[in-house]
C-alpha positions in Angstrom: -95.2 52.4 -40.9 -96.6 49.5 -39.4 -96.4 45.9 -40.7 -99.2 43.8 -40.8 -99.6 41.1 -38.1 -100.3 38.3 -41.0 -97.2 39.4 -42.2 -95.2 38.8 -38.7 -96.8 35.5 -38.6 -95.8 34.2 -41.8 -92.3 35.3 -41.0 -92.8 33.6 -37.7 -93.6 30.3 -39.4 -91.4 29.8 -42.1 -88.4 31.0 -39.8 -89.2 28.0 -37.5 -90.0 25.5 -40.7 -86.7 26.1 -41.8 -84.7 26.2 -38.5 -86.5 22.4 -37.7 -85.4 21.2 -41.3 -82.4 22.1 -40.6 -81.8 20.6 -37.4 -83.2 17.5 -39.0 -80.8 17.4 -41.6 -78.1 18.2 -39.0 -79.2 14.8 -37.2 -78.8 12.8 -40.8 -75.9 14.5 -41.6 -74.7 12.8 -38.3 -75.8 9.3 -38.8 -74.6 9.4 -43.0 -71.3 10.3 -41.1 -71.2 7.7 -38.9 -72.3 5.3 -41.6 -69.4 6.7 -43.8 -66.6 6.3 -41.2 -67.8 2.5 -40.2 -67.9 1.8 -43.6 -64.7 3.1 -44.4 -63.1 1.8 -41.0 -64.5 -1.4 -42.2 -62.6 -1.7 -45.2 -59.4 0.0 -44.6 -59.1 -2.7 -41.7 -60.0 -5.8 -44.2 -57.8 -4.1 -46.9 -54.7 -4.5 -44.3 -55.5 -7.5 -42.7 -57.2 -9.8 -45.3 -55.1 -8.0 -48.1 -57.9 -7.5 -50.4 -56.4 -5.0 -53.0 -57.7 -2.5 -55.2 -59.9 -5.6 -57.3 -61.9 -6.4 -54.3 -63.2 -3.0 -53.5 -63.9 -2.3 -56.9 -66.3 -5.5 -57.0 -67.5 -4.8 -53.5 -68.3 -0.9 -55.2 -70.0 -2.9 -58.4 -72.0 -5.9 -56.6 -73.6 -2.9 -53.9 -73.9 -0.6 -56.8 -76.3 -3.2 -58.3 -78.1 -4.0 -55.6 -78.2 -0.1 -54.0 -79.0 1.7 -56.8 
């Protein structure tokens, strides 16, 4: 039996369509990562040195909630 060479080419193209959005979601993956840690670094660090408590990072969720919907 032989396949149809239309039918290797659209296998061909949406193997590589997928494989490159994957790799670009592998790269935002990355940077939400990064963002996540920083942010996270950022407030642990505040929490224990400025001794802003559990109130401050609820209003810090709220205000960036409103303004990042």
């Amino acid at each position: 039996m032989e396949i149809n060479p239309n039918y290797k080419e659209a296998i061909f193209a949406i193997k590589e369509a997928i494989l490159c959005s994957q790799y670009r979601a592998v790269s935002t993956n990355r940077e939400q990562l990064s963002l996540y840690y920083g942010i996270g670094r950022y407030v642990s660090l505040n929490s224990r040195e400025v001794f802003w408590g559990t109130v401050a990072v609820e209003n810090i969720s709220a205000s960036l909630q409103k303004e990042l919907p």
